[in-house]
N, C-alpha and C positions, 0 to 999 in steps of 0.2 A: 527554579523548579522545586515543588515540595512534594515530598514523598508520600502520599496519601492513597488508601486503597478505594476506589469509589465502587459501592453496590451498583449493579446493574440489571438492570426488567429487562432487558430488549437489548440486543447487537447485533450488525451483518460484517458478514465477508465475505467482498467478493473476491472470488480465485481460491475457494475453500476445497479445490481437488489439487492446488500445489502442494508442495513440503512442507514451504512456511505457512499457510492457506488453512491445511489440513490441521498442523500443529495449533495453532492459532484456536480453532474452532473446539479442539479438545478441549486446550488451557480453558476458553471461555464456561464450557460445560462444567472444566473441575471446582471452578469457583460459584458455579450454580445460580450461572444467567439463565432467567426462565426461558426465553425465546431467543433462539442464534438462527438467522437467516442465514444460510450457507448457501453463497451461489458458486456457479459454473459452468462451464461451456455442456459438460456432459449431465449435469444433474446430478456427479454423482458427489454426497458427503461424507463425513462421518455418523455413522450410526448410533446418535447418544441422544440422553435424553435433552430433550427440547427442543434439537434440531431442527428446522424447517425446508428440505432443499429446494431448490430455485435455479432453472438455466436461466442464462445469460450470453449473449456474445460480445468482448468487448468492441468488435468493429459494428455492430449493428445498434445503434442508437435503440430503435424502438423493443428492442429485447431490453435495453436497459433500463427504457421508461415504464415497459409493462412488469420489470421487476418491482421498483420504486412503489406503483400501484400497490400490490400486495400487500406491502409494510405499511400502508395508510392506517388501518385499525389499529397497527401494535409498533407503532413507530419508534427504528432503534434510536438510543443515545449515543450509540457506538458505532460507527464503519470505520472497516479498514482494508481499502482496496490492497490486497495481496498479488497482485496477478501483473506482469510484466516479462520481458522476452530478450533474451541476449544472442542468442543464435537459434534463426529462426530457422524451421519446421523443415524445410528445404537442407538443413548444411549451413547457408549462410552466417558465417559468424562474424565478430564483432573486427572492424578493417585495422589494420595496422599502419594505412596510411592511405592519404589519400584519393593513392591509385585504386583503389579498389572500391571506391565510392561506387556505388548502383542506385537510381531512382528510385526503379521499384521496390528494394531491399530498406533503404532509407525511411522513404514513404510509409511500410507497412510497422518499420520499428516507432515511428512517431504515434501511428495509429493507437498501436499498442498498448505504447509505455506513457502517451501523453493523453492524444485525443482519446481514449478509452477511460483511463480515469478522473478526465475533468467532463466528461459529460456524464459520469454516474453521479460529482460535483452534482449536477446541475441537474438532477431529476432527484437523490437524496436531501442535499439542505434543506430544500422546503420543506421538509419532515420534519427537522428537528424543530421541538417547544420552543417558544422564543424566551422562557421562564429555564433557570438551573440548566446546570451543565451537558453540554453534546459535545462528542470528539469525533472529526474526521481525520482517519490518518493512510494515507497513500506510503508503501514503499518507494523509496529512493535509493541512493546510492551515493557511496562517496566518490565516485568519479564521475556525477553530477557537478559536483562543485568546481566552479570556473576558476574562485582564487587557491585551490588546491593541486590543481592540475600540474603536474610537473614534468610527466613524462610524454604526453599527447596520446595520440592513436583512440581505437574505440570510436571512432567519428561519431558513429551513428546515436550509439546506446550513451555514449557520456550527453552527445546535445539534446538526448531525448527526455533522459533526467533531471537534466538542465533547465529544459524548457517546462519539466511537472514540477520542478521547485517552484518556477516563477507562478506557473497557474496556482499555488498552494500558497503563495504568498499573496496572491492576488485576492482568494477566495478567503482568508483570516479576513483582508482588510473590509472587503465588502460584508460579510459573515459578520463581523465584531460592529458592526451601526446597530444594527438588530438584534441581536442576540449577544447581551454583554456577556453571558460565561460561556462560551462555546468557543474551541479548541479547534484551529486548522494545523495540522502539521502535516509535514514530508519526516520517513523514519529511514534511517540506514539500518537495515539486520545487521551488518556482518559480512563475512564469508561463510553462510548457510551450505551444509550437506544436502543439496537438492540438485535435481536434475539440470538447472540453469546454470550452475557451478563448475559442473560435473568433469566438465571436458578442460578445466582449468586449475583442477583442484592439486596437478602433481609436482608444483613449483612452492606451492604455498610451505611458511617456514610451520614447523610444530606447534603445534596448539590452537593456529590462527583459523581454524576448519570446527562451526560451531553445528550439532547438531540440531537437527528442526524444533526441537521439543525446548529444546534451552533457548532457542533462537524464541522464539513466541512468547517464552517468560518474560526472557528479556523486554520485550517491544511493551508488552501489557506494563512490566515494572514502568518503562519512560511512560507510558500515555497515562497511567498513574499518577505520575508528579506533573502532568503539564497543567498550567495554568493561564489564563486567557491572556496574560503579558508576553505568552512564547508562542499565540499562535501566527500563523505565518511565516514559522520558523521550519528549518530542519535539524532534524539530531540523531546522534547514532544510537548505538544499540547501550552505551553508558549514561544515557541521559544530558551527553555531554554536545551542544551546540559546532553542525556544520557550519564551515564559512562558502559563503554564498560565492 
C-alpha cells in the first residue's frame, strides 16, 4: 500500500447518522469534497457544506436502488458503507454460544451486516468510471476473520462479517476485469466510541477505545494508500492486512 492523498469531486456514505457514519462524512467535508452523499434510514446528516442527505433502508433493496439513481449526474469515486449491527434493536445481542442461536435474530444480522451492503455493491459499481481511480470500502471487523478466530462465540455477527468479506472479495475480482484502477476493500475501524460498542466497552484494556472522529481519519488514511493490487482485500484501521 502507498500512502497517497487522492483529491476527490464526489463521495457517499451510507450509514452517515452512525458515529463512525457521521464522523466519516465531517472528515470528508474537512478535506473539501465538493459533493458527499450522506445516506440514512432517517435522512438525517451532518450539516456542512456540500452535503447531499438521502434515506435509505438497508433491508429494502429498492430504497437502495432509488438512492444509487440520484448519484447518476454526480457519480461518487468514493463509497463507504458505514452501517452495520451487533445487537439488534430488540436487546438481542451477539450469542456466546451456540445455545442461544435464533433464526430470526440470525436472519436479520445477515440482512444487515451482509445482504445490505452487497446490494448497495450492486446498484453503486456501475456508477463508478471505468477510467481512473474508484474505492468501495464496506466496514468489517476483525472477528470476521475465520483464520483469527481463537476464542469462538459471536455466531451471528463474526459469520455475518465473514460472509461481507467474501462478497468484497468477490466484488474486487469481478470489479478489477473492467475497471483496472478501482479499489474493493472490507475496513476494520477498531474498537470505535459508538453506540455499537457501547454495551461492551468496560473490559476493553486502555487505550484500545478509539474515538469516532480519529476512527474516520484513520479509515480515509488506509483507503488513501489502497491500491488496485489490495483490492478484495481486508484491513484494519493501520493499513495493516486481515487474515482471511
Amino acid at each position: 500500500m502507498a500512502g497517497t492523498k487522492h483529491h476527490l469531486e464526489s463521495a457517499a456514505v451510507f450509514g452517515a447518522s452512525g458515529g463512525i457514519g457521521r464522523a466519516l462524512v465531517a472528515a470528508l467535508a474537512e478535506r473539501g469534497v465538493r459533493r458527499i452523499h450522506a445516506g440514512s434510514r432517517s435522512g438525517d446528516a451532518p450539516d456542512l457544506p456540500g452535503v447531499a442527505p438521502f434515506r435509505f433502508d438497508l433491508e429494502n433493496e429498492d430504497s437502495i436502488a432509488a438512492a444509487a439513481r440520484t448519484m447518476r449526474d454526480d457519480p461518487p469515486r468514493l463509497v463507504i458503507v458505514a452501517s452495520g449491527v451487533l445487537t439488534l434493536p430488540n436487546g438481542t445481542g451477539p450469542e456466546r454460544s451456540f445455545r442461544q442461536l435464533d433464526m430470526n435474530a440470525m436472519a436479520r444480522v445477515f440482512r444487515i451486516n451482509t445482504i445490505g451492503p452487497a446490494l448497495i455493491a450492486k446498484h453503486v459499481l456501475p456508477l463508478f468510471p471505468r477510467e481512473g481511480r474508484s474505492v468501495f470500502a464496506a466496514l468489517s471487523a476483525r472477528v470476521g476473520s475465520i483464520g483469527d478466530n481463537r476464542i469462538g462465540g459471536w455466531h451471528s455477527y463474526r459469520a455475518s462479517k465473514a460472509a461481507l468479506n467474501m462478497m468484497i472479495r468477490n466484488f474486487g475480482i469481478e470489479l478489477g476485469r473492467t475497471h483496472s484502477q478501482a479499489v474493493v476493500a472490507a475496513l476494520h475501524p477498531g474498537t470505535v466510541d459508538t453506540a455499537l460498542s457501547e454495551p461492551f466497552q468496560s473490559n476493553l484494556p486502555d487505550g484500545q477505545l478509539t474515538d469516532a472522529g480519529r476512527a474516520a481519519e484513520n479509515l480515509l488514511g488506509v483507503i488513501d494508500g489502497l491500491t488496485p493490487s489490495d483490492s478484495g482485500g481486508h484491513f484494519d484501521w493501520k493499513g495493516e492486512q486481515v487474515p482471511a
